[in-house]
C-alpha positions as CSV (number, residue, x, y, z in Angstrom):
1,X,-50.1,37.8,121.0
2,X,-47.7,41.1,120.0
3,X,-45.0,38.7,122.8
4,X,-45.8,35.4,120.9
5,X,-45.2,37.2,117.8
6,X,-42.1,39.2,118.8
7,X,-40.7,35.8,120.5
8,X,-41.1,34.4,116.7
9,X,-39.1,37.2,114.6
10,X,-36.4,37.1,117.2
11,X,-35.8,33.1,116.7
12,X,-36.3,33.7,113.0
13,X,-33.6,36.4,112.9
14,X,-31.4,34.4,115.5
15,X,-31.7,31.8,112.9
16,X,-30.7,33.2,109.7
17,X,-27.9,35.2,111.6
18,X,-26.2,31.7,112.5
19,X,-27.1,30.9,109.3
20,X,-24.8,33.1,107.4
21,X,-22.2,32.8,109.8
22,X,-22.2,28.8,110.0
23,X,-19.1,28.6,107.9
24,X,-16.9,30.9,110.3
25,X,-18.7,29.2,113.3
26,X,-17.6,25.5,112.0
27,X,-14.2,26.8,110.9
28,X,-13.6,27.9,114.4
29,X,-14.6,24.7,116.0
30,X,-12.2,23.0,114.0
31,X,-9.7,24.8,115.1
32,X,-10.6,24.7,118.5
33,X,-10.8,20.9,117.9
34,X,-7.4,20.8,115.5
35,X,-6.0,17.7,118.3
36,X,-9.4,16.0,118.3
37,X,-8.9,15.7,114.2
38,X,-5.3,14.8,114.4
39,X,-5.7,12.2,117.2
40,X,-9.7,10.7,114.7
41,X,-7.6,10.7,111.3
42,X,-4.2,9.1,113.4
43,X,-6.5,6.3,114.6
44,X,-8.8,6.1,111.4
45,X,-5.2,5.4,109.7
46,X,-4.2,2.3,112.6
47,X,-7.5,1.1,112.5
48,X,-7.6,0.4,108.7
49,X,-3.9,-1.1,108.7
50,X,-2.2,-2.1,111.7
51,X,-2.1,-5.5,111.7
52,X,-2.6,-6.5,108.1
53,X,0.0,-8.2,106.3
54,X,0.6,-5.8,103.5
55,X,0.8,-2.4,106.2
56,X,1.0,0.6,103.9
57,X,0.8,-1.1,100.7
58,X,-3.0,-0.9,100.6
59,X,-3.4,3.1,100.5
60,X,-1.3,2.1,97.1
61,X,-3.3,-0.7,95.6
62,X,-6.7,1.0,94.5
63,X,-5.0,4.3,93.2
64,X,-2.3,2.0,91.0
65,X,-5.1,-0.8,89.9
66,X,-7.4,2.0,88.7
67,X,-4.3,4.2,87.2
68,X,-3.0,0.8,85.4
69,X,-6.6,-0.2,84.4
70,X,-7.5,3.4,82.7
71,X,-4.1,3.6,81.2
72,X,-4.4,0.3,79.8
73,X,-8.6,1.1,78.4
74,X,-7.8,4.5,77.3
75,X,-4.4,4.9,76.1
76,X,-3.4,1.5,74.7
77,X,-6.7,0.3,73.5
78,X,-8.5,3.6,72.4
79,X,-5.6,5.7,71.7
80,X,-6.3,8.3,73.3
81,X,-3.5,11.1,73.3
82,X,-2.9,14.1,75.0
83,X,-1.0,17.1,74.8
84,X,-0.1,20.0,76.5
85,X,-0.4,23.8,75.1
86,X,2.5,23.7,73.3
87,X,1.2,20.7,71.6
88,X,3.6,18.4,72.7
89,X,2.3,15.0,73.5
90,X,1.8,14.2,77.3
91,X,1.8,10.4,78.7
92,X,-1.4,9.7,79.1
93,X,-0.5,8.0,83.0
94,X,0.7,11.4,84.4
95,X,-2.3,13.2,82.8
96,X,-4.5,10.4,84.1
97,X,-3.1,10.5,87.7
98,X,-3.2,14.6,88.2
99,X,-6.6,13.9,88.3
100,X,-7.4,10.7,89.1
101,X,-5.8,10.6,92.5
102,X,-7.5,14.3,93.9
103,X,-11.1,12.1,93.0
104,X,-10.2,9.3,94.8
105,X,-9.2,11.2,97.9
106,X,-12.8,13.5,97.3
107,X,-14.6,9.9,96.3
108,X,-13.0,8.5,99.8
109,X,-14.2,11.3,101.6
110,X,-17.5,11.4,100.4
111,X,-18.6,8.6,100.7
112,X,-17.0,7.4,104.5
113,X,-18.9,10.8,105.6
114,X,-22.4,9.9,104.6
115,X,-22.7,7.2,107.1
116,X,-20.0,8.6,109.4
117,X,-22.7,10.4,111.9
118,X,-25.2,7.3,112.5
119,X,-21.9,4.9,112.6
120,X,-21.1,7.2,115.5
121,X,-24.3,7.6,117.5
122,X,-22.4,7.3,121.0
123,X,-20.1,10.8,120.0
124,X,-22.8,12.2,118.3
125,X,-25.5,12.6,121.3
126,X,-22.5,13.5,123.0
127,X,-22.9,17.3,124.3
128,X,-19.3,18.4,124.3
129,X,-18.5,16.1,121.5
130,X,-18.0,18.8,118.5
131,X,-19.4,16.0,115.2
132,X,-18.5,18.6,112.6
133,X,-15.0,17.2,113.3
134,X,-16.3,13.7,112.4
135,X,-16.4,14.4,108.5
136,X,-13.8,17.1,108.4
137,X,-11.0,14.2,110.1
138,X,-12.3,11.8,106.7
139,X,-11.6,14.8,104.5
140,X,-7.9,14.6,105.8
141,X,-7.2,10.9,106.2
142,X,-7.9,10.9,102.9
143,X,-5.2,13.3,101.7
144,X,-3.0,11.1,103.6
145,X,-3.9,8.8,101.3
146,X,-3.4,11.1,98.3
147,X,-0.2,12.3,99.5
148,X,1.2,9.1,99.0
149,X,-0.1,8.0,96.1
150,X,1.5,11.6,95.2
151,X,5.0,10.3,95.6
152,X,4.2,7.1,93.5
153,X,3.2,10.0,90.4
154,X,6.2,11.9,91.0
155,X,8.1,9.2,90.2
156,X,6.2,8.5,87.2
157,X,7.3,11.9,86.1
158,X,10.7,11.8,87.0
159,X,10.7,8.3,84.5
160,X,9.1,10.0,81.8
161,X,11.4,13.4,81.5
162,X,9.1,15.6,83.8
163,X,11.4,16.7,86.6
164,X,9.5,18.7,89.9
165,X,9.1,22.2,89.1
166,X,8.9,25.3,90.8
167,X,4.8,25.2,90.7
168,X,5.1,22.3,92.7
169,X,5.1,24.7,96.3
170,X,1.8,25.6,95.7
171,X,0.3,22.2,96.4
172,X,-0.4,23.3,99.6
173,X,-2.8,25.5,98.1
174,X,-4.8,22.9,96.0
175,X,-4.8,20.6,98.8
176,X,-6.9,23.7,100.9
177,X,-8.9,24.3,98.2
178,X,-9.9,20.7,97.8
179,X,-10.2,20.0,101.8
180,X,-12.9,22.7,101.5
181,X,-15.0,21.3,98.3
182,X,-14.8,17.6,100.4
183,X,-15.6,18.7,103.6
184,X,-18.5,21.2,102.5
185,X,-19.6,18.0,100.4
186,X,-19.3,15.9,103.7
187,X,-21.2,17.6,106.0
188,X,-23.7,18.2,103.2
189,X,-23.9,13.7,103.0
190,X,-23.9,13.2,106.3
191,X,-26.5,15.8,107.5
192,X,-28.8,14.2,104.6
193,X,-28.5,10.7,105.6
194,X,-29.0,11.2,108.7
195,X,-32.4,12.4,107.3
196,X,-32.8,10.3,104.4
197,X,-30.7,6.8,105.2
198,X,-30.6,5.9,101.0
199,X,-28.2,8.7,100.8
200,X,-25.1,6.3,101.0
201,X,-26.6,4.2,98.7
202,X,-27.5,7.0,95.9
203,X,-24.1,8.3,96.1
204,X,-23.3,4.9,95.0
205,X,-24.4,5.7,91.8
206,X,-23.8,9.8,91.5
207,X,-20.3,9.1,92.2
208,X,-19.2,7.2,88.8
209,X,-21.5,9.7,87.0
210,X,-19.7,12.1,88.4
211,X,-16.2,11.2,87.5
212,X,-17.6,10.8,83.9
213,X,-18.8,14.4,83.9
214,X,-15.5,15.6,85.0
215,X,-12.5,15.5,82.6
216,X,-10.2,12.9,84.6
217,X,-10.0,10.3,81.9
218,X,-10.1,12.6,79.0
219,X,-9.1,16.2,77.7
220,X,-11.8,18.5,78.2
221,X,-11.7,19.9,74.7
222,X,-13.0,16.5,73.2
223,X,-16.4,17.3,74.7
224,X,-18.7,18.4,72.9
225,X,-19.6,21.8,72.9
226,X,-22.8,21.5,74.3
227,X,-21.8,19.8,77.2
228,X,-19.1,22.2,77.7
229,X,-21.2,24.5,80.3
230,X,-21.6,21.2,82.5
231,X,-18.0,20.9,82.8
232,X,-18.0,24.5,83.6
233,X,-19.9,23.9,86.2
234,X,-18.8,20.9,87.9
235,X,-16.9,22.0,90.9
236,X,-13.9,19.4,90.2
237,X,-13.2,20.4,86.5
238,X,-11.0,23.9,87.8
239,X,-9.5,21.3,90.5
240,X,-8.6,18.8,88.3
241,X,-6.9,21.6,85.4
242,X,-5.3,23.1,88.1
243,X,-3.4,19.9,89.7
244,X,-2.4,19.4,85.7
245,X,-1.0,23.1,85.8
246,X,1.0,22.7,88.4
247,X,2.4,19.1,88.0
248,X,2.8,18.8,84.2
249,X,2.5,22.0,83.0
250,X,4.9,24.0,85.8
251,X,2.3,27.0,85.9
252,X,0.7,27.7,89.3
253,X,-3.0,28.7,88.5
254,X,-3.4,32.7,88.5
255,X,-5.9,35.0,86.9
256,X,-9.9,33.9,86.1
257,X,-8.8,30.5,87.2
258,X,-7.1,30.8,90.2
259,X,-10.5,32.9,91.1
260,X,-12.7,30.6,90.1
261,X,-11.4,27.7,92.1
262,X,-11.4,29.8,95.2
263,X,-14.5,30.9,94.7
264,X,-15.9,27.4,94.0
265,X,-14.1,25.2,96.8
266,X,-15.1,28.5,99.1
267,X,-19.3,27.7,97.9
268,X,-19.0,24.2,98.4
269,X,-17.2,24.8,102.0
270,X,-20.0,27.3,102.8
271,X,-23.1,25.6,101.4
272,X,-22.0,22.1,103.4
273,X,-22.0,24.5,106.6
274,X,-25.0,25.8,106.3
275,X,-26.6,22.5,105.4
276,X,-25.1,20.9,108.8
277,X,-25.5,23.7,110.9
278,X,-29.3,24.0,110.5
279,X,-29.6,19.9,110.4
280,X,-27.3,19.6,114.0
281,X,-29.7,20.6,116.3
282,X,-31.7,17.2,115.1
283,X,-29.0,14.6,114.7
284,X,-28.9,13.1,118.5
285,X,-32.5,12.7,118.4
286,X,-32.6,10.8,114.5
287,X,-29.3,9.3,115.0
């Protein structure tokens, strides 16, 4: 009994050790598997295109139709205006796109990495097959995809009178912090659908209320104050400010906000780890 019972603390305590080190464990696995990603997101990318008629075109269409589609709702029909903290007005396409196109890359990401372990059941019951790797190579093709709908918004600013600016070198930066928030959220999606299979389908309607809780199409300071603390909390809101700071603004984010955005994208990162890590063990049997 005292062996049954000492067998039982030691697998509890071997447990919550990997538990709090699950995001170093998964962060060294990627690295270990850095070519495995490269090689996924290379052939996610030729999957999707090669071969279609328009190529490259298409990483361009849904970013531009939804860009011309809120410009069109928001700032020629309603008004709406913005400004920066100077008080001078700001077009109301660049504001839109310094936040529009980080949510489509996190909305892309998302959402492919729900379904992305039981659409791979063959890799996943693999034993030397690492399948943190599967959501973490979705996480970067979609960058890909942002980074060139990036160029498309600096030209947009170059057009309006907003020539690149110093701040622009730390976009490296913001792209870390939001590789962390949409991986941690990925594995977090993936482990639960594997789980609970209408997890796809309920992120089909979290997502839009999610991009209405977070001030993409409209300044945060027109909500009212009692939803303020929700904005607060939604992980996206310091992502989205700081991707304005830095484009538009030519301030790099320091101080409480620059903390706060770590801290939050670091959270997300860790809490998706943990979630996978104790779900893993499972996956080739449910999958």
């Amino acid at each position: 009994m005292r062996a049954d019972q000492e067998d039982v603390r030691v697998a509890v305590a071997g447990r919550e050790s990997v538990s709090w080190a699950a995001p170093f464990v998964l962060t060294r696995a990627i690295w270990s598997a850095r070519m495995v990603v490269r090689a996924l997101v290379v052939r996610d990318l030729r999957s999707r295109y090669v071969g279609s008629a328009l190529g490259a075109f298409w990483p361009l269409a849904h970013p531009l139709l939804q860009l011309a589609t809120f410009t069109f709702v928001f700032a020629t029909v309603m008004k709406v205006r913005v400004s920066d903290a100077g008080g001078t007005d700001v077009p109301f396409v660049l504001y839109l796109a310094c936040g529009l196109f980080p949510w489509l890359a996190i909305q892309e990401a998302v959402t492919r990495s729900a379904t992305c372990l039981v659409d791979n059941p063959t890799l996943v019951k693999r034993v030397v097959f690492p399948v943190e790797v599967l959501p973490v190579q979705l996480a970067c093709a979609a960058v890909v995809h942002q980074l060139i709908a990036t160029v498309v918004l600096l030209a947009l600013m170059a057009v309006f009178g907003f020539p690149p600016r110093a701040s622009l070198l730390v976009l490296p930066v913001l792209l870390v912090a939001q590789l962390l928030i949409a991986i941690g959220l990925g594995w977090s999606v993936a482990a639960l659908h594997v789980y609970f299979r209408d997890t796809a389908q309920a992120l089909g309607v979290l997502l839009p209320v999610w991009f209405y809780l977070t001030p993409i199409i409209y300044p945060q300071h027109l909500v009212p104050s009692f939803l303020q603390p929700v904005l607060a909390l939604n992980p996206l809101t310091p992502l989205v400010q700081a991707y304005r700071d830095v484009f538009l603004h030519g301030v790099a984010p320091s101080g409480l906000g620059a903390l706060w955005l770590a801290a939050v994208s670091l959270c997300v990162f860790a809490v998706g780890a943990l979630i996978f890590t104790r779900a893993r063990d499972e996956f080739a049997d449910l999958v």
